[in-house]
C-alpha positions in Angstrom: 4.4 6.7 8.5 4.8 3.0 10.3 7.7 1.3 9.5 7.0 -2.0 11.3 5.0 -4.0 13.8 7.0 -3.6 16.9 5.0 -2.3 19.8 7.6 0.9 20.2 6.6 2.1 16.9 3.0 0.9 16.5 1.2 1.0 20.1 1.4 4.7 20.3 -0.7 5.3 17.1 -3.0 2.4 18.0 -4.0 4.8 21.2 -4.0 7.7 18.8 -6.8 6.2 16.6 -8.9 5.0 19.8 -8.6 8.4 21.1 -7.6 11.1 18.2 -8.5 14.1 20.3 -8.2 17.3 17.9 -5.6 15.6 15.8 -6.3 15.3 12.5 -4.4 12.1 10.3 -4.9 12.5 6.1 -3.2 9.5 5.7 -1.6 6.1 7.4 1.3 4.8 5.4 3.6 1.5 5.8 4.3 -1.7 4.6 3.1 -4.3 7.0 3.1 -7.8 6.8 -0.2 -9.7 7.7 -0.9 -10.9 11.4 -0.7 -14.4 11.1 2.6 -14.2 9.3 4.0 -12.1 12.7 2.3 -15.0 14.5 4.3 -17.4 11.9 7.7 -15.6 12.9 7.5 -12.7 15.7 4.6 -15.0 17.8 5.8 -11.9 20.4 4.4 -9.5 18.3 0.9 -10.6 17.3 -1.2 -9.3 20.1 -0.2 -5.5 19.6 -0.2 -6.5 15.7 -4.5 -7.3 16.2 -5.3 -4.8 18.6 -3.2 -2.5 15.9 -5.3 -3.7 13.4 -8.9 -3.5 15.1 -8.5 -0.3 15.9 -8.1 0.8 12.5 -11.1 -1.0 11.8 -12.6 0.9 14.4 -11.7 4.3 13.4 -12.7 3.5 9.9 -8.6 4.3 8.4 -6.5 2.0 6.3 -2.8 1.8 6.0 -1.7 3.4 2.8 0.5 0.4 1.1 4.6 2.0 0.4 6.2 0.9 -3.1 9.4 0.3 -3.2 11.0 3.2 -5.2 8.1 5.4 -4.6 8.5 9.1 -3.8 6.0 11.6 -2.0 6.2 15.2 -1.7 4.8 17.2 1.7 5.7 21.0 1.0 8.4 20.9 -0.8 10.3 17.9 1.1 11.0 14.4 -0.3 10.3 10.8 0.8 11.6 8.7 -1.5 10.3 4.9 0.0 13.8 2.8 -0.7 13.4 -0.1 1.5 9.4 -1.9 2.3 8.1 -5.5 4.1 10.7 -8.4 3.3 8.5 -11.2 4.2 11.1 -13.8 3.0 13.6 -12.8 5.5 12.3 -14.7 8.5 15.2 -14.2 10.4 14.8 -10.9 13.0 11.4 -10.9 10.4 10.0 -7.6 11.6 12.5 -5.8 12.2 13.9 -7.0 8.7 10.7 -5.7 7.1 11.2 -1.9 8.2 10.8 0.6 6.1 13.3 2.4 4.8 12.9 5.8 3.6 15.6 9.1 2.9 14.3 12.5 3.5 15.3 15.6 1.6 14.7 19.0 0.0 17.1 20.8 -1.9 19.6 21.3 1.2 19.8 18.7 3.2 18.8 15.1 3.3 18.1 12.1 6.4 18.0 8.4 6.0 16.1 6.4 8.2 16.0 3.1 8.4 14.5 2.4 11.5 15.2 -1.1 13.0 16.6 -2.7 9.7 19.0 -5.8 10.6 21.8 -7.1 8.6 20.0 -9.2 6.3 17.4 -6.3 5.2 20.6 -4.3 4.8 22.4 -6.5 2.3 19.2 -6.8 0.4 19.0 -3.1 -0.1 22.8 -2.7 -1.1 22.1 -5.3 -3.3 19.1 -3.6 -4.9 18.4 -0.7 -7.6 18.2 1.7 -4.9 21.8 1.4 -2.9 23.0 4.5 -5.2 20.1 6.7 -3.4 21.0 5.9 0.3 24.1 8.5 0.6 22.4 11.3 3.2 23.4 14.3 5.1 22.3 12.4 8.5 21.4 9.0 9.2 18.9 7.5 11.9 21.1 4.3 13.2 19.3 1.1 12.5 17.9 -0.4 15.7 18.9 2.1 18.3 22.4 1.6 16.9 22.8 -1.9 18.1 22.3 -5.1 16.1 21.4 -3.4 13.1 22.4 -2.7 9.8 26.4 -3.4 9.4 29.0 -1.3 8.7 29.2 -1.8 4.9 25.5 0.3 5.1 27.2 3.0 7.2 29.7 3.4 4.4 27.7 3.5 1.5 25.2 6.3 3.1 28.4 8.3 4.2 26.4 10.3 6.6 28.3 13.3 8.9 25.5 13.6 11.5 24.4 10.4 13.6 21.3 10.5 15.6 20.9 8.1 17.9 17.6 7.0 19.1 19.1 5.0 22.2 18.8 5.4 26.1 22.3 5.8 27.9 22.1 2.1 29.3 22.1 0.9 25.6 24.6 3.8 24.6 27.3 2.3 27.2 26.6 -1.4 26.6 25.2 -1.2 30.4 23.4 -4.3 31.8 23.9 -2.8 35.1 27.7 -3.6 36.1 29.0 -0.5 33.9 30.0 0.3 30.3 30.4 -2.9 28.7 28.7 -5.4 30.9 25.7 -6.0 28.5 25.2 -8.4 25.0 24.7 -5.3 22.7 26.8 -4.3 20.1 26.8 -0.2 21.1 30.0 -0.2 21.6 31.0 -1.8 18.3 28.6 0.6 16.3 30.0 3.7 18.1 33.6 2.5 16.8 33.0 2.4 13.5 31.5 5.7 12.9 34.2 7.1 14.7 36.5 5.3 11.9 34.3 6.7 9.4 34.9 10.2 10.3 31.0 11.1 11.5 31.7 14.3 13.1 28.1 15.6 14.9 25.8 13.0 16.9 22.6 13.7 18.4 21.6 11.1 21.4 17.8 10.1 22.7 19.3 10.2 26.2 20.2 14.2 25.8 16.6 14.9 25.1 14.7 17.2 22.6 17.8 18.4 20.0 17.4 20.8 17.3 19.4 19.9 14.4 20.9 23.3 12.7 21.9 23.4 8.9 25.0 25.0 10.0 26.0 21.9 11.6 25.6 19.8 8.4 27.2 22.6 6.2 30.4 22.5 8.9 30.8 18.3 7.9 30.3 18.6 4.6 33.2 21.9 4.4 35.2 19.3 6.6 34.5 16.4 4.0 35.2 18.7 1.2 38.3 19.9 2.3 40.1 16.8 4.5 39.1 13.6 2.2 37.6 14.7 -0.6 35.1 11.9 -0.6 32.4 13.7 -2.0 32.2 16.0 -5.5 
């Protein structure tokens, strides 16, 4: 799965498909927007956008095109496709054009919403699919920083954070301490302490296993403390 056309999600599979090795790729799926509108918007963007692009060509692969609403199955776990491209949000454009998808089976369930930004966000609460966001876990939008807002972290009403942020952007660090830097870490962090999230996995702590137990411990705490869920 690609969710969008930033070079942190994208340039590692454009190596992949110059280069597969032994590993083996049924299919590509996203929902990208065309090169020349990242040139239009994210001009940043474009050159890892076309050497994306040619070397699909290359390899002879297409992207799979996501509908919204759409839901695919992979041994018994679910990805139900609630969030696609938004090309009429120009503002933050590709990162406002991530896809958004929640993961389940018949236990447990993960949203993630990769780098979605605020105006993405409202769209989707807006939409006919704000009723499936609520997840076990959630995947903070944009590395938990200038994302989506809190109203989104409410609705999902998730009990396990995972973070996919270095410690510099965990602390707000520019490089003069916790704090010192533009980003809204610090913010974030608050309100999901508000919220009650009670398990968070960071990017800076390394490779994390994720244990059922730890889920089924928030939801017995949900269950018995503010009875927010049936």
């Amino acid at each position: 799965f690609i969710t969008h056309q930033h070079s942190d999600h994208i340039d590692a599979l454009t190596e992949i498909l110059k280069i597969p090795g032994d590993l083996q790729i049924d299919h590509i799926y996203g929902s990208l927007n065309t090169a020349a509108w990242v040139e239009d918007n994210e001009p940043d963007s474009v050159e890892n956008t076309i050497q994306f692009n040619a070397a699909l060509v290359a390899a002879g692969r297409e992207v799979t095109e996501l509908e919204l609403g759409q839901e695919l199955v992979f041994d018994g776990v679910y990805f139900d496709v609630l969030g696609i491209k938004n090309p009429e949000i120009t503002d933050n454009a590709i990162n406002n054009s991530s896809v958004v998808m929640r993961v389940h089976d018949e236990n447990r369930s993960i949203l993630f919403p990769a780098d979605l930004g605020v105006e993405a966000g409202r769209k989707l609460l807006a939409g006919p699919y704000a009723s499936r966001l609520e997840s076990d876990i959630i995947q903070m939008a944009h590395h938990g920083q200038h994302g989506a807002e809190r109203k989104f972290y409410e609705v999902v009403g998730a009990r396990c954070c995972i973070w996919p942020t270095p410690l510099w952007l965990w602390d707000n660090n520019s490089g003069e301490g916790k704090g010192s830097g533009p980003w809204q870490t610090l913010e974030v962090r608050s309100w999901m302490e508000e919220l009650g999230v009670e398990q968070h996995y960071y990017l800076f702590n390394g490779l994390q296993e994720i244990r059922q137990e730890a889920i089924a411990i928030s939801k017995s705490s949900v269950y018995d403390n503010d009875n927010r869920r049936e």
